[in-house]
DSSP file (Angstrom, degrees, kcal/mol; ACC not computed):
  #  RESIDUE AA STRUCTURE BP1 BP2  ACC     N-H-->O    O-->H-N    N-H-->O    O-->H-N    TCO  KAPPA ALPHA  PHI   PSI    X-CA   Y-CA   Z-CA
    1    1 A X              0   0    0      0, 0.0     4,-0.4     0, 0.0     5,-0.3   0.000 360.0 360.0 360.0 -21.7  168.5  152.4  -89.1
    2    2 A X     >  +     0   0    0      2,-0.2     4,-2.3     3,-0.2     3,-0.5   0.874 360.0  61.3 -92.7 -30.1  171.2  154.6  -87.4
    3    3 A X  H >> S+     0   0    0      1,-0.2     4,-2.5     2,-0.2     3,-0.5   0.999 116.8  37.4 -64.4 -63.8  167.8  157.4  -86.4
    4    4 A X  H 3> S+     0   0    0    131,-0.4     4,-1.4     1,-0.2    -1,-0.2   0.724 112.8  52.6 -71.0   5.1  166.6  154.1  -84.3
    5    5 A X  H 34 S+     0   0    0     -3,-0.5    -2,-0.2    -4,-0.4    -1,-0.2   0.572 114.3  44.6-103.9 -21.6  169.9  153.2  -83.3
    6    6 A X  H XX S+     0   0    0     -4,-2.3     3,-1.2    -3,-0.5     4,-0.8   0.954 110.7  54.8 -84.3 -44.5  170.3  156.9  -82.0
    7    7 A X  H >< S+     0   0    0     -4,-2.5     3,-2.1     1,-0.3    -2,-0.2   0.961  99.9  54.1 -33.6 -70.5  167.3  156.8  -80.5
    8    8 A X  T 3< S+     0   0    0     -4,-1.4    -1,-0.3     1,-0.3    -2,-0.1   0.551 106.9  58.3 -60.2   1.2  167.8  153.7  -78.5
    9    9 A X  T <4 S+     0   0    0     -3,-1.2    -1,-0.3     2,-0.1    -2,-0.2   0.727  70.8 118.9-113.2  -5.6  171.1  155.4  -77.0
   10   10 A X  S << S-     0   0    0     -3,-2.1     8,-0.1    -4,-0.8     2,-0.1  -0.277  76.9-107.1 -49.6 132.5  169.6  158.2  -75.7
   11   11 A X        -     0   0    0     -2,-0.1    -1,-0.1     1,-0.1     2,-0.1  -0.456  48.2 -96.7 -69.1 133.1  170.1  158.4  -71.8
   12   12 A X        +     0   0    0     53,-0.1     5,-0.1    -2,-0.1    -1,-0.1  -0.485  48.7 170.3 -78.2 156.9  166.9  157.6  -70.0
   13   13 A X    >   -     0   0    0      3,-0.4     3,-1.8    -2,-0.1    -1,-0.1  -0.596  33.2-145.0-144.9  96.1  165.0  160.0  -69.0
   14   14 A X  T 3  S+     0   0    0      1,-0.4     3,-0.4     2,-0.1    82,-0.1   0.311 102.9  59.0 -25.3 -51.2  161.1  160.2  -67.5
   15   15 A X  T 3  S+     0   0    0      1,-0.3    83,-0.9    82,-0.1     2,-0.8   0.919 115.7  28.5 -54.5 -73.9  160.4  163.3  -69.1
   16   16 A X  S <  S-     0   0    0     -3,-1.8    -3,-0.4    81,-0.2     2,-0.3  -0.758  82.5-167.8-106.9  77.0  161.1  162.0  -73.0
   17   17 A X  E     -a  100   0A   0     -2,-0.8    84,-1.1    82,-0.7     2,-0.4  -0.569  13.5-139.5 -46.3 123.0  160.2  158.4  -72.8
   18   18 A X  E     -a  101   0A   0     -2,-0.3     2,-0.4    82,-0.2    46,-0.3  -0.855  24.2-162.2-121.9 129.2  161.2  156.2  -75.8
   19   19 A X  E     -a  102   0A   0     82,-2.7    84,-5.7    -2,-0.4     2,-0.6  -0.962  17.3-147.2-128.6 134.6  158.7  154.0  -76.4
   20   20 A X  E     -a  103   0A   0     -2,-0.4     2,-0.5    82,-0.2    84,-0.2  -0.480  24.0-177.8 -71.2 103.7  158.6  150.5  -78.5
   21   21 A X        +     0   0    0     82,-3.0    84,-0.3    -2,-0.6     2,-0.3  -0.874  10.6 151.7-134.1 143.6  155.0  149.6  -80.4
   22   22 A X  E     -C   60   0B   0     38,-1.1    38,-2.3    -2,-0.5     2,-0.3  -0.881  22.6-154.9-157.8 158.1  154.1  146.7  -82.3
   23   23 A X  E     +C   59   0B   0     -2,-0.3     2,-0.3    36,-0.2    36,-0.2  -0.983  10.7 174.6-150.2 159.1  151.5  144.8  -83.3
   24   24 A X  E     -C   58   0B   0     34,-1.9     2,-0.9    -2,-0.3    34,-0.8  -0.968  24.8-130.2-160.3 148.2  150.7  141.1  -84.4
   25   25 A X  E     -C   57   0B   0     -2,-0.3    32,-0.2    32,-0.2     2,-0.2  -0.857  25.8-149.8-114.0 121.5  147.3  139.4  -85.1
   26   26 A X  E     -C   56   0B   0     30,-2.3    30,-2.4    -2,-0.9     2,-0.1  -0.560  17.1-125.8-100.7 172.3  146.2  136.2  -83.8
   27   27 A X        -     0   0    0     28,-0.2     2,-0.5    -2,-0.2    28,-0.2  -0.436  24.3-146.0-102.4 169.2  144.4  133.4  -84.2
   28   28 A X        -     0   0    0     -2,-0.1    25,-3.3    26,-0.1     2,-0.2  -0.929  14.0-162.0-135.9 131.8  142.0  132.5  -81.6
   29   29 A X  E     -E   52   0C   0     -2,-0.5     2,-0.4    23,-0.2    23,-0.2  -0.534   7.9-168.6 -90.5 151.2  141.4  128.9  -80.9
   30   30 A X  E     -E   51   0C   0     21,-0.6    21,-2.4    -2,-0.2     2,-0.4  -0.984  26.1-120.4-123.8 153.2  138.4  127.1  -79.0
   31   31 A X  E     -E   50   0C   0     -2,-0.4    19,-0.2    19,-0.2    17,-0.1  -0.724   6.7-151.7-108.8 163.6  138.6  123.4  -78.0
   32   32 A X  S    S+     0   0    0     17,-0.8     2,-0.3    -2,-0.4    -1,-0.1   0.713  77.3  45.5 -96.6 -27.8  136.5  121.1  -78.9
   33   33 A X  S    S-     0   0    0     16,-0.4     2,-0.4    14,-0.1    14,-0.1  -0.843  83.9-107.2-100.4 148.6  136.9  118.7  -75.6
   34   34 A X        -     0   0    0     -2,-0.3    -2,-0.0     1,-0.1    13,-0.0  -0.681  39.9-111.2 -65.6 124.0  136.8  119.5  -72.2
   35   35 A X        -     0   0    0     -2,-0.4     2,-0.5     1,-0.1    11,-0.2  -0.184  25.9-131.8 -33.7 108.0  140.2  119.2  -70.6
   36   36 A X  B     -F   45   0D   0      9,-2.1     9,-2.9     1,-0.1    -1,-0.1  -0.813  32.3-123.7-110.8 133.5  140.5  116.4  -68.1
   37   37 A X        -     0   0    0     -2,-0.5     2,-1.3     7,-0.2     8,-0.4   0.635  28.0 -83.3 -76.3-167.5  142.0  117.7  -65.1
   38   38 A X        -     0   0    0      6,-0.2     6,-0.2    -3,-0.0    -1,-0.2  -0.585  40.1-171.6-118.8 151.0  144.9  116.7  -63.4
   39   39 A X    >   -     0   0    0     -2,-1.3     3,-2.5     4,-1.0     2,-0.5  -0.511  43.4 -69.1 -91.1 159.3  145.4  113.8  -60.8
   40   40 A X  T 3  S+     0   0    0      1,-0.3    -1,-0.1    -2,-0.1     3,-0.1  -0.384 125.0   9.2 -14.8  92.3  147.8  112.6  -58.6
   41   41 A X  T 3  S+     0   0    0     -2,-0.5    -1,-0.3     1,-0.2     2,-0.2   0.410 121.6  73.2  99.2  -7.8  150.4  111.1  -60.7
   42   42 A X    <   -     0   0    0     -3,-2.5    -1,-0.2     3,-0.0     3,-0.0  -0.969  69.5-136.1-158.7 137.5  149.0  112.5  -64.0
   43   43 A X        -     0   0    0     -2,-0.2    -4,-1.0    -5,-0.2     2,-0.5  -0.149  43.4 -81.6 -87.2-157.7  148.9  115.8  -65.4
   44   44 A X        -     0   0    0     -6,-0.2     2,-0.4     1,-0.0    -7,-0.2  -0.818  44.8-147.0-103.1 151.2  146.0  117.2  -67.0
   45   45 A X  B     -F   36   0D   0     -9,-2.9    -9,-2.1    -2,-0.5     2,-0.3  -0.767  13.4-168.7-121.7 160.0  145.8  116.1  -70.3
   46   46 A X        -     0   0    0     -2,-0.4   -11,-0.1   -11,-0.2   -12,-0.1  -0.988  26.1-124.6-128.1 110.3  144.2  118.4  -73.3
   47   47 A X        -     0   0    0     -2,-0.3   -15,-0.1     1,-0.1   -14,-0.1  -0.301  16.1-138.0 -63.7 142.0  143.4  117.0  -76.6
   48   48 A X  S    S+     0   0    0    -17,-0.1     2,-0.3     2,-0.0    -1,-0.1   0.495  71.0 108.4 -91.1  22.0  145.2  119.0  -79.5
   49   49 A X        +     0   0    0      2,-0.0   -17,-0.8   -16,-0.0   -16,-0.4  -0.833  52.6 174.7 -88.9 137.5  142.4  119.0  -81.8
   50   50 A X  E     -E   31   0C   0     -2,-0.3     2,-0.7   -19,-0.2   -19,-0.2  -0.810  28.4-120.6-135.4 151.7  140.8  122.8  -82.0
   51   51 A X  E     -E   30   0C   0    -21,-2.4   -21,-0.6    -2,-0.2   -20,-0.1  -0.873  30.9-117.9-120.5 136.9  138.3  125.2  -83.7
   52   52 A X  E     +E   29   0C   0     -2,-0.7   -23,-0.2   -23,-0.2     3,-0.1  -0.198  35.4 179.1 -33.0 137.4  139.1  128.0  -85.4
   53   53 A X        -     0   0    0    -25,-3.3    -1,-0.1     1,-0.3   -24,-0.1  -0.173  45.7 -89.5-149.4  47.9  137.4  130.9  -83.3
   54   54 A X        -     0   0    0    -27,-0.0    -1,-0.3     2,-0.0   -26,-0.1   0.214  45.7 -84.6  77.9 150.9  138.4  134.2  -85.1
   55   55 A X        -     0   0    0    -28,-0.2     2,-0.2    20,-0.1   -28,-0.2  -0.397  29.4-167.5-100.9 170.9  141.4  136.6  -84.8
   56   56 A X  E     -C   26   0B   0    -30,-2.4   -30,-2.3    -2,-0.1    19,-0.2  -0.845  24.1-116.7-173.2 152.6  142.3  139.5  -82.6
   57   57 A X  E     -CD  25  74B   0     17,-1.4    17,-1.5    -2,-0.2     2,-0.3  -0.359  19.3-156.8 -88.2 160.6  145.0  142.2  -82.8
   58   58 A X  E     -CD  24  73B   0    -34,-0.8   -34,-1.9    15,-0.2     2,-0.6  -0.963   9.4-155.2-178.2  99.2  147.5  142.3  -80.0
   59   59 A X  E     -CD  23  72B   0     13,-1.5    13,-3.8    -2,-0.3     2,-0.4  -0.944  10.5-155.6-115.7 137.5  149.2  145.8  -79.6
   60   60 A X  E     +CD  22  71B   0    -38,-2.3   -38,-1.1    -2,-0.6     2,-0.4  -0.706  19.5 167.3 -83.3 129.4  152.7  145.9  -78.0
   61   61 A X  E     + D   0  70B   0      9,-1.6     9,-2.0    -2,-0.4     2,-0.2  -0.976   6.1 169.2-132.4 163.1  154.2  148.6  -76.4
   62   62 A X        -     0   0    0     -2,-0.4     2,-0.3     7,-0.2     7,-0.2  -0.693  30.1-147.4-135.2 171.5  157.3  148.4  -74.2
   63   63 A X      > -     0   0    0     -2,-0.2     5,-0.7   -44,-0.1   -44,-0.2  -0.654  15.4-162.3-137.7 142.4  159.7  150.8  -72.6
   64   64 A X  T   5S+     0   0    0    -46,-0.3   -45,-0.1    -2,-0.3     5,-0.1   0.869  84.5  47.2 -93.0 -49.8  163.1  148.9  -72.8
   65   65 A X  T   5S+     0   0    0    -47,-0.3    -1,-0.1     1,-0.2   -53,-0.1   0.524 120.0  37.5 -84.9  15.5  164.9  151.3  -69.9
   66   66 A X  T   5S-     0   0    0      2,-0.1    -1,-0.2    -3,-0.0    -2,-0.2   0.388 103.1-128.6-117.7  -8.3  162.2  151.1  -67.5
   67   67 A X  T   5 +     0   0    0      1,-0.2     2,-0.7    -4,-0.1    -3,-0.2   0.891  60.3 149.7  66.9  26.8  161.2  147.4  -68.2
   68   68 A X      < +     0   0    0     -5,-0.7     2,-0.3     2,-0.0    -1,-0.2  -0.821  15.6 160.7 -49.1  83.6  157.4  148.8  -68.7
   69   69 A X        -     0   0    0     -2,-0.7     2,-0.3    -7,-0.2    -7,-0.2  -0.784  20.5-175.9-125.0-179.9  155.2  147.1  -71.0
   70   70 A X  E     -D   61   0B   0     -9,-2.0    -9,-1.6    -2,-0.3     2,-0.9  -0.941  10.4-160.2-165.5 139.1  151.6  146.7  -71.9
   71   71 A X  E     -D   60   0B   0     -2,-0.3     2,-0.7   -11,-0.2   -11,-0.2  -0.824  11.2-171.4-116.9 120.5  149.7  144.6  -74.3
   72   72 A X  E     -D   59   0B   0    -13,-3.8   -13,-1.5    -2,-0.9     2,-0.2  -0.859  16.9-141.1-101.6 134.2  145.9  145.9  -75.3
   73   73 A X  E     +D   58   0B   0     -2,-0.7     2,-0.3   -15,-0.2   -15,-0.2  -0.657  21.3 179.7 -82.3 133.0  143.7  143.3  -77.5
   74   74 A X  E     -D   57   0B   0    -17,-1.5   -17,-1.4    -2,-0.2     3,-0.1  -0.897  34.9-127.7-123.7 163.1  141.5  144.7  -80.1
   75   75 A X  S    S+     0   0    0     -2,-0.3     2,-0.2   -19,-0.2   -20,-0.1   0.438  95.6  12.2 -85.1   7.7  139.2  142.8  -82.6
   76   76 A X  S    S-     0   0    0    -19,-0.1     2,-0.6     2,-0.0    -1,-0.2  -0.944  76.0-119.3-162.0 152.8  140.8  144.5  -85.7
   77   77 A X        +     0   0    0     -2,-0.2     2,-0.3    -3,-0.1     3,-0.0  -0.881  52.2 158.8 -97.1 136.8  144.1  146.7  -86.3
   78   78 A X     >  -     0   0    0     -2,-0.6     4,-1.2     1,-0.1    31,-0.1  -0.654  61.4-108.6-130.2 175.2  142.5  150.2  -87.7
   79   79 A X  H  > S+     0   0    0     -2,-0.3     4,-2.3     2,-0.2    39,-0.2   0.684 121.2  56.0 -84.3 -29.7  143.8  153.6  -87.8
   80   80 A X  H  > S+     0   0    0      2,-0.2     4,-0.5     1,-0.2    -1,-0.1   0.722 106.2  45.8 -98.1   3.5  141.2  154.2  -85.0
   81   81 A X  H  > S+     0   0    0      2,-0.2     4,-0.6     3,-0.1     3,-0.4   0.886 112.8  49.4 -65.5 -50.5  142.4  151.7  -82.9
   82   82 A X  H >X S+     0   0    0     -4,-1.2     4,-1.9     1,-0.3     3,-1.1   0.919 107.8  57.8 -48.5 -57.6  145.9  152.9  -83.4
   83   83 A X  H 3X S+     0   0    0     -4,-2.3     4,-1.6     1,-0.2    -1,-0.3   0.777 107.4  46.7 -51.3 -41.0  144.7  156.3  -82.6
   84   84 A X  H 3< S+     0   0    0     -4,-0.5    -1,-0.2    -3,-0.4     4,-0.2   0.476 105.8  53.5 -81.8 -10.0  143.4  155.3  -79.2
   85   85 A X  H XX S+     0   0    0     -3,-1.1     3,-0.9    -4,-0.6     4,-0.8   0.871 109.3  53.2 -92.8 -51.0  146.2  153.5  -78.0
   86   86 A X  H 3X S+     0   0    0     -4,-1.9     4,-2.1     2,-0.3    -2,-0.2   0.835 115.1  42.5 -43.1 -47.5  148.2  156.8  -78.9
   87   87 A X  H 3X S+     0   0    0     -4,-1.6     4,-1.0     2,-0.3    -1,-0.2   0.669 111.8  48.5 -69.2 -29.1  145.8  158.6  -76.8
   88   88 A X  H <4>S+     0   0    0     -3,-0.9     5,-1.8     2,-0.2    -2,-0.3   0.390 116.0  52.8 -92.0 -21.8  145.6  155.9  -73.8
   89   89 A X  I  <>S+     0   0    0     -4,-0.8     5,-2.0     3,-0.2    -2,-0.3   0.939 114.5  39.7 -97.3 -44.1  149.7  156.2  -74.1
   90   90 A X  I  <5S+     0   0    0     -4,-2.1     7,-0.2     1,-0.2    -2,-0.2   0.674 125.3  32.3 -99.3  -3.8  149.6  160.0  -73.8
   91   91 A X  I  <5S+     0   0    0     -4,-1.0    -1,-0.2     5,-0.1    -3,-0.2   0.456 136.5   8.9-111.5   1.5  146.9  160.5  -71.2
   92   92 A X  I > 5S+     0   0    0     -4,-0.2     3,-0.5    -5,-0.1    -3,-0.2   0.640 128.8  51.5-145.4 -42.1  147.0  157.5  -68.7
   93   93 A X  I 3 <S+     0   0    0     -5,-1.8    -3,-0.1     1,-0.2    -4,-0.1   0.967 137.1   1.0 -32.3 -85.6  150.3  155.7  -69.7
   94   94 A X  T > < +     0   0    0     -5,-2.0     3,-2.1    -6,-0.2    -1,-0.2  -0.466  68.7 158.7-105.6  59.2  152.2  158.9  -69.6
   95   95 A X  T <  S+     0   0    0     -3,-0.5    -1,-0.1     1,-0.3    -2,-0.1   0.699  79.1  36.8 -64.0 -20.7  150.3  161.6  -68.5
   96   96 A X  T 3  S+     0   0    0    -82,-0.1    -1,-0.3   -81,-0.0     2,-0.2  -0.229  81.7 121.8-117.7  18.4  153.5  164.1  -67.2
   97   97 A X    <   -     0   0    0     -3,-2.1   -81,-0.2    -7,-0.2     3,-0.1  -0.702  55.5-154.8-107.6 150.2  155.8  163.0  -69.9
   98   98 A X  S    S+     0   0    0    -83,-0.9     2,-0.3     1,-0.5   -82,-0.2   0.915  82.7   6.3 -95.2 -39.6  156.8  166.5  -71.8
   99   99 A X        -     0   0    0    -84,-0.4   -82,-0.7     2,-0.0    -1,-0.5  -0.966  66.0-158.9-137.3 135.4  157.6  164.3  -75.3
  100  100 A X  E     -ab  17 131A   0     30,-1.0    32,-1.6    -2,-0.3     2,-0.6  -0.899   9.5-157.0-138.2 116.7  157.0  160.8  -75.7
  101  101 A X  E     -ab  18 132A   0    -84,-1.1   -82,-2.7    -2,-0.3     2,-0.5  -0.768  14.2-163.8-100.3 108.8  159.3  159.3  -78.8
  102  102 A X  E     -ab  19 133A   0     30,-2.5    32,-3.9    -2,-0.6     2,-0.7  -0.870   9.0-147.3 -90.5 140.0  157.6  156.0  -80.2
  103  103 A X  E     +a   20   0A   0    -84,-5.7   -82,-3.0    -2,-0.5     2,-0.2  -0.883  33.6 159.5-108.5 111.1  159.5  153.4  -82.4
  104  104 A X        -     0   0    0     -2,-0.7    32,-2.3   -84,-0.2   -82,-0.1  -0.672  42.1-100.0-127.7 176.5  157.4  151.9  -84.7
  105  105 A X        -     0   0    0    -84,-0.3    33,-0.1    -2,-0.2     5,-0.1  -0.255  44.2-106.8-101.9 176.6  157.0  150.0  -88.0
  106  106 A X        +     0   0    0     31,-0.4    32,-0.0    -2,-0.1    29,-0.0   0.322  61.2 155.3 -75.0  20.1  156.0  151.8  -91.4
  107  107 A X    >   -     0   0    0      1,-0.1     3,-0.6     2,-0.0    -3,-0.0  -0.013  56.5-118.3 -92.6 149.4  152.3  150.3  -91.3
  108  108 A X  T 3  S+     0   0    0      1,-0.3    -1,-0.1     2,-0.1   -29,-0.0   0.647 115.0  49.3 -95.5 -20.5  149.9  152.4  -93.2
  109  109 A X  T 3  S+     0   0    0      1,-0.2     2,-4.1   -31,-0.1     5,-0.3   0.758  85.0  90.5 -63.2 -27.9  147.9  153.1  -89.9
  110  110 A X  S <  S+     0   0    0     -3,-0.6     2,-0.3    -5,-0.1    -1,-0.2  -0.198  74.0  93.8 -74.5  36.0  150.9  153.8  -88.4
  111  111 A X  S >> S-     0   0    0     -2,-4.1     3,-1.4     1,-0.1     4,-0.7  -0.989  87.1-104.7-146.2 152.1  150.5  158.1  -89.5
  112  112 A X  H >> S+     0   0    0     -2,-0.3     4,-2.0     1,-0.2     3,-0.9   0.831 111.8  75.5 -35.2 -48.2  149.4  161.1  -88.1
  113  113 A X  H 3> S+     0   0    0      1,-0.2     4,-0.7     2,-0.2     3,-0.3   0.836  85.2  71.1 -21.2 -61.7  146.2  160.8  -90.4
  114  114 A X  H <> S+     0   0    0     -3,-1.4     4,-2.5    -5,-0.3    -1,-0.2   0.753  97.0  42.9 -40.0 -56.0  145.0  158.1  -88.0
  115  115 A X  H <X S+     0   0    0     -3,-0.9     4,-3.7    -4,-0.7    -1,-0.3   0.942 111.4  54.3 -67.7 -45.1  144.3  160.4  -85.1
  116  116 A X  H  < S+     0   0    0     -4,-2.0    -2,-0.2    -3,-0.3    -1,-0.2   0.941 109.8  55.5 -48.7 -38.2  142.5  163.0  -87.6
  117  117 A X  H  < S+     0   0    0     -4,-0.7    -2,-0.2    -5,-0.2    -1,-0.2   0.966 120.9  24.9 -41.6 -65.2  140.7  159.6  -88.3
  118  118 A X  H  < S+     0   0    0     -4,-2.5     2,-0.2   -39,-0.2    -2,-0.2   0.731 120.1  44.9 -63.2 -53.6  139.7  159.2  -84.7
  119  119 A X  S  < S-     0   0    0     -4,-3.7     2,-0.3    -5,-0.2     3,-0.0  -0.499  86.1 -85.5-108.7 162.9  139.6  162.7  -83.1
  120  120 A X    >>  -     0   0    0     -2,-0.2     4,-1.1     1,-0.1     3,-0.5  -0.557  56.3-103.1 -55.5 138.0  138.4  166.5  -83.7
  121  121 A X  H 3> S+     0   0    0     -2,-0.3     4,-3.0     1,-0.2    -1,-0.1   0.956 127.7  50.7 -37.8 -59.3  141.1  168.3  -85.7
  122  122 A X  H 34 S+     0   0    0      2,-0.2    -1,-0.2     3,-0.1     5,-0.1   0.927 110.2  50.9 -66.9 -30.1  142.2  170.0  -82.0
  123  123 A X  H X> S+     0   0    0     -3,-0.5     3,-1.5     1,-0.2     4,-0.6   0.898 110.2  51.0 -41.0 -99.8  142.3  166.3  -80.1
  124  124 A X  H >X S+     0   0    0     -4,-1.1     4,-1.0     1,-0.3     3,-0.5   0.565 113.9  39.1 -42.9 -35.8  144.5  165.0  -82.7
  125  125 A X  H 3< S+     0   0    0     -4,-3.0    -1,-0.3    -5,-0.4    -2,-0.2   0.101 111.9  53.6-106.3  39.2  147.0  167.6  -82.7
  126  126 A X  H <4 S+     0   0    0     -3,-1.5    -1,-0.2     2,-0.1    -2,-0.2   0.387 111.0  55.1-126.7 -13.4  147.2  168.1  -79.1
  127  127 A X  H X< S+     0   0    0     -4,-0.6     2,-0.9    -3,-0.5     3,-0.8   0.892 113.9  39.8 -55.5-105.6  147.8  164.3  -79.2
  128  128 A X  T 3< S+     0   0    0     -4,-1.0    -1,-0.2     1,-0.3    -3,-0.1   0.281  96.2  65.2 -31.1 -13.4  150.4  164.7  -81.3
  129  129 A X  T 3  S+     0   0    0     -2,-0.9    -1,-0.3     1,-0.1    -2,-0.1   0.047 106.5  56.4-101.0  24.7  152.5  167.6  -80.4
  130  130 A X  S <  S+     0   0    0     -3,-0.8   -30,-1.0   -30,-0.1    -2,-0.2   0.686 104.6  64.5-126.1 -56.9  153.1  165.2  -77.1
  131  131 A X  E     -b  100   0A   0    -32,-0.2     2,-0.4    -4,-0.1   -30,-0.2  -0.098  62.3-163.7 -81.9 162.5  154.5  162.3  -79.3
  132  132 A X  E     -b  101   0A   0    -32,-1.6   -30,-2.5    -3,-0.1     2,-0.5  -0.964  23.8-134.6-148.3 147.2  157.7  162.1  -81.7
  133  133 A X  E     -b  102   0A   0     -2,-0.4   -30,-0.2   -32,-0.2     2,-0.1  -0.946  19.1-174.5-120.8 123.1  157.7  159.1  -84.4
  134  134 A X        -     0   0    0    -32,-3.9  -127,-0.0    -2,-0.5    -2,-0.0  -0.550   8.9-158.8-133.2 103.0  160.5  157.0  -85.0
  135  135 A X        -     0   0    0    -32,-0.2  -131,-0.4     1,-0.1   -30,-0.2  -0.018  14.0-140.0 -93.2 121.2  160.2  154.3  -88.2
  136  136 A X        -     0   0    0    -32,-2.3     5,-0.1     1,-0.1    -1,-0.1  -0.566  52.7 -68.5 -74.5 159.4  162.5  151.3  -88.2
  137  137 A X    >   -     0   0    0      3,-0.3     3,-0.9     1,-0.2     2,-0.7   0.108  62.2 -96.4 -45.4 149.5  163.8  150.5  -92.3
  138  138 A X  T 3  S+     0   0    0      1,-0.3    -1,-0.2     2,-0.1   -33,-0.0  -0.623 115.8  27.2 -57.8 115.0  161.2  149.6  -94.3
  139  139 A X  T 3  S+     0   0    0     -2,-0.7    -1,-0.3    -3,-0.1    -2,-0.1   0.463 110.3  90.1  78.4  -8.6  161.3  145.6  -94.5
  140  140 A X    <   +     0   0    0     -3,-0.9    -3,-0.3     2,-0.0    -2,-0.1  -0.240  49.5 128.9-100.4  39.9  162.9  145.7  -91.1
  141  141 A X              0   0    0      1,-0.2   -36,-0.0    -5,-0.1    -3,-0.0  -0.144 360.0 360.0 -84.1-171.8  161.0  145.7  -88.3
  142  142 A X              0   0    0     -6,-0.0    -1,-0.2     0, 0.0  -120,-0.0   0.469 360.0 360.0  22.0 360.0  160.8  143.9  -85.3
């Protein structure tokens, strides 16, 4: 805990960005009635009955001292998804950033591998030698 708790005290600076990443899967609902809209006097009312309509992955990223975030939807979390949000963070997020320090959870996509998954051996480690990994406790994320 004290490596993210150093982290997060670190002065900002543009250059070496500390970045936040997270992920959560959701459900996705459909409804089953059409909504009827709302009137004068009445809101619109929505019945709360639903169908199940399939999940989808929902990765977070933040920057806390710039108030920067960004959420991308995937239809599964993979090591090659993860790897392409790493890649979308270090060439269009933060394309000028010299080091970019993410805080993340232990997740087993959540490794260097992931990008090996994804990329040609020189991609993945030209990815990586722009990023710096730092893992909240085990059993303690988010």
């Amino acid at each position: 805990m004290e490596e993210v708790l150093e982290v997060y005290q670190r002065p900002y600076d543009p250059d070496y960005p500390v970045i936040c990443l997270d992920e959560a899967t959701k459900q996705l609902v459909k409804e089953t009635t059409t909504p009827i809209s709302a009137q004068p006097g009445h809101p619109e009312r929505v019945d709360y009955e639903y169908e199940r309509n399939g999940t989808a992955n929902l990765f977070m990223l933040c920057e806390p001292m710039l108030g920067w975030r960004r959420v991308e939807v995937t239809a599964r979390r993979t090591a090659i998804d993860y790897a392409h949000l790493l890649k979308h963070l270090v060439d269009y997020d933060y394309p000028d950033a010299i080091k970019i320090t993410v805080v993340q959870d232990n997740l087993n996509t959540h490794s260097p591998a992931s990008l090996y998954k994804a990329f040609e051996p020189e991609e993945a480690r030209r990815i990586l030698e722009l990023l710096e990994f730092c893992h909240t406790p085990k059993h303690g994320s988010w």
